[in-house]
N, C-alpha and C positions, 0 to 999 in steps of 0.2 A: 453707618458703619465707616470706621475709619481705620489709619496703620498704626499701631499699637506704638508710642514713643518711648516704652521699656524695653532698653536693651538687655533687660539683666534673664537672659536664656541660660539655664542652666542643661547640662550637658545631657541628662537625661529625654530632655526633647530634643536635641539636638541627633541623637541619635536612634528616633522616632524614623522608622522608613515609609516614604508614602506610598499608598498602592494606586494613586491613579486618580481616575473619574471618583471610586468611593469613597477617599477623602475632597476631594473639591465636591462632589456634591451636600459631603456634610457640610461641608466648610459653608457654602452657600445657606444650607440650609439652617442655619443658625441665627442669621440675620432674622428677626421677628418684622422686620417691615419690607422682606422681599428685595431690598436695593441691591442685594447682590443675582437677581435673578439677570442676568446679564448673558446675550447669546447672539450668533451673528444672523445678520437676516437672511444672507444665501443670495441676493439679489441673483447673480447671475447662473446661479441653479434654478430657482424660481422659475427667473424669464426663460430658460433651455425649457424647465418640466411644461409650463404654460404654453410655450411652441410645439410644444410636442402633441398637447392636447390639446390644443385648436385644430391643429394640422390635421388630427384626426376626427375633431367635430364635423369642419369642413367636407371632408371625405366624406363623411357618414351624412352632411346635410347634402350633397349634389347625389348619394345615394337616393335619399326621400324624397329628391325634386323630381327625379329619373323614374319614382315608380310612382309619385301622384301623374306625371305626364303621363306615361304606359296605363293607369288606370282612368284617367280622364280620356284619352283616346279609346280605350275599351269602351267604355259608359255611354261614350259617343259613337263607334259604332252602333254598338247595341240599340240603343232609342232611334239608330236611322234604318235599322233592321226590323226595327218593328212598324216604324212609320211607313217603310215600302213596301211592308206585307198589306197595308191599309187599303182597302179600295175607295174609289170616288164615289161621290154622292149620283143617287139616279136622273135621269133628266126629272123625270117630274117632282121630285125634290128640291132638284137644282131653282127651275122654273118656278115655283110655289116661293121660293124664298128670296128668288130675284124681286117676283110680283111685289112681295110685300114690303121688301127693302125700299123698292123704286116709288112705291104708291101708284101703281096703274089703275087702278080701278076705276078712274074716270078719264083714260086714253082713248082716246077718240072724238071726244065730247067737248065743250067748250072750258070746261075746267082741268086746270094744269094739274100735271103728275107732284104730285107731295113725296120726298125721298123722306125716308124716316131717319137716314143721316146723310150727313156732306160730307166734305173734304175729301182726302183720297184714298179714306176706307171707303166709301161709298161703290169704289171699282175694286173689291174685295171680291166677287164674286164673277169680277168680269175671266179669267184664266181658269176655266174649269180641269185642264190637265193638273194643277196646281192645287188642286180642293183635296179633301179625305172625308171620309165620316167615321166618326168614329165610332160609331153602332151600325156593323155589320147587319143590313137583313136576316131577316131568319131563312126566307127562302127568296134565290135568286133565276128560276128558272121560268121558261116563257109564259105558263099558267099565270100563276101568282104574280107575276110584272102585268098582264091583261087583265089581271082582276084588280090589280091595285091603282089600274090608269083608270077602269070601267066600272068602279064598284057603287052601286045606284045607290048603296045605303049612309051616305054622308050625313055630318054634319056643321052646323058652322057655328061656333060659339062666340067668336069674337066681338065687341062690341064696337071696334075702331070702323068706321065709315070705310076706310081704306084697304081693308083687312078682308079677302076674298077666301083664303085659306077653309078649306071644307076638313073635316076630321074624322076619319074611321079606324076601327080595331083592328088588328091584325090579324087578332085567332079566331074573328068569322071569316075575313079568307084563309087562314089555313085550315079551315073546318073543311070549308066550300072544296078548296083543291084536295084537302084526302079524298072525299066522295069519289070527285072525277078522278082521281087516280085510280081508284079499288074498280072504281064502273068500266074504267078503259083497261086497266089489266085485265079484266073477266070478262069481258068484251073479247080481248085478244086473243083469250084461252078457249072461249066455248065456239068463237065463230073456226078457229083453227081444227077444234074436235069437230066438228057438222063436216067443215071441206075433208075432212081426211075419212070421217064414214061415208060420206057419200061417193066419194072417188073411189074408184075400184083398181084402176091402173098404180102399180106398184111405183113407176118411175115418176108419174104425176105425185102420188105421195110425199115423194123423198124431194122432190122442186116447193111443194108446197111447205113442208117441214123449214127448207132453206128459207124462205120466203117470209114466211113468217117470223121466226127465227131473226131474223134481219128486220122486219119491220118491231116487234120488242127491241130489240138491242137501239136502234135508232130513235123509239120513243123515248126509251130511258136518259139517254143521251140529252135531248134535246127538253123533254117537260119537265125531268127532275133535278138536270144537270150533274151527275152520279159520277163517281170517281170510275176509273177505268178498271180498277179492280172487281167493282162492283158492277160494273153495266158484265164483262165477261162472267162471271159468278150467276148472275140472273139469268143471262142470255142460255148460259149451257143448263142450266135448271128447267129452264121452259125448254129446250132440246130433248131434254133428256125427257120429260114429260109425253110430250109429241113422239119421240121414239118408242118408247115403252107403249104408249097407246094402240101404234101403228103394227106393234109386233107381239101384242096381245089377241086375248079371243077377241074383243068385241071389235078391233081393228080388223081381223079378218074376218 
């Protein structure tokens, strides 16, 4: 498109009034190959609007660094919260897996200990404050640690020369320990009822009530390892038992 080189304008166009944008965009749009599509590029509009939106990407990216840190410090909490609720491995755990890491099984003898590895994972187990297991026992109290250092019924499957580790179930000692538990609470119960029928003296009663009383509470503690709630819960339930008995007919 080009400037028309007829000057022969007759008056009638001439006093055509423009309105603006809607004649120049016809005017534009008349052109069939677009060459009058002509417009400024705004350069330093641009670069202002572009500044302005970085300026707040920016903002908005030291936001999402701010809260991936705050949740990475969380997360890391957390896993170190869990890991210090973990308890250590037992000693004869500990030992059993020393043995077999080190190869002792022929220590003492003229043939040399065989480590099943080297380097300085091999003193992996040397810092036992430092160890966890990650499978909590099922029971932790003094019965079941005595039956699971003493328990006659092993066995040994391994077929490594070096390899001493014996193998038993767990739920025939936990079978074993309810027994003795059910035999030593009924134990505690009926030898308590004989001393309190045969005692006649009211004050010897109310000592043996104590007595006993005290000796449940401290069994509990100690063979089942029982939560505090729970050892007082028992404790006042066998009271209460022994009370009742004592100020019943067959107590008198």
């Amino acid at each position: 498109m080009s400037t028309s080189q007829n000057l022969n304008l007759n008056c009638a166009e001439l006093g055509n009034v423009r309105d603006g944008y809607p004649t120049l965009a016809s005017w534009i749009g008349r052109d069939p190959d677009g060459e009058t599509l002509v417009f400024r590029r705004f350069r330093r509009l641009s670069a202002r609007n572009l500044l302005h939106l970085q300026s707040g990407l920016i903002q908005l990216e030291q936001e999402i660094d701010e809260l991936d840190e705050e949740a990475r410090r969380k997360e890391g909490l957390l896993r170190q919260s869990q890991i210090a609720q973990l308890s250590g491995p037992s000693e004869r755990v500990l030992s059993t897996y020393r043995d077999y890491i080190e190869g002792n099984a022929w220590k003492g003898t003229y043939l040399p200990s065989i480590p099943i590895i080297s380097g300085r994972a091999k003193d992996m187990l040397e810092e036992a404050d430092d160890l966890v297991a990650l499978r909590k026992p099922a029971d932790e109290d003094m019965i079941s640690k005595f039956l699971q250092d003493h328990w006659a019924f092993q066995s040994h499957k391994g077929t490594d020369p070096l390899d001493r580790t014996t193998i038993h179930k767990g739920r025939h000692i936990m079978r074993i320990f309810s027994m003795i538990s059910i035999l030593f609470a009924a134990m505690l119960l009926v030898a308590a009822i004989i001393s309190l029928y045969v005692v006649d003296n009211p004050t010897t009663k109310l000592e043996l009530v104590v007595a006993f009383t005290f000796i449940f509470a401290l069994s509990i503690e100690l063979l089942i390892n029982a939560r505090r709630a729970e050892i007082f819960g028992a404790a006042a339930a066998y009271a209460a038992v022994l009370v009742v008995f004592i100020s019943g007919n067959l107590g008198s």
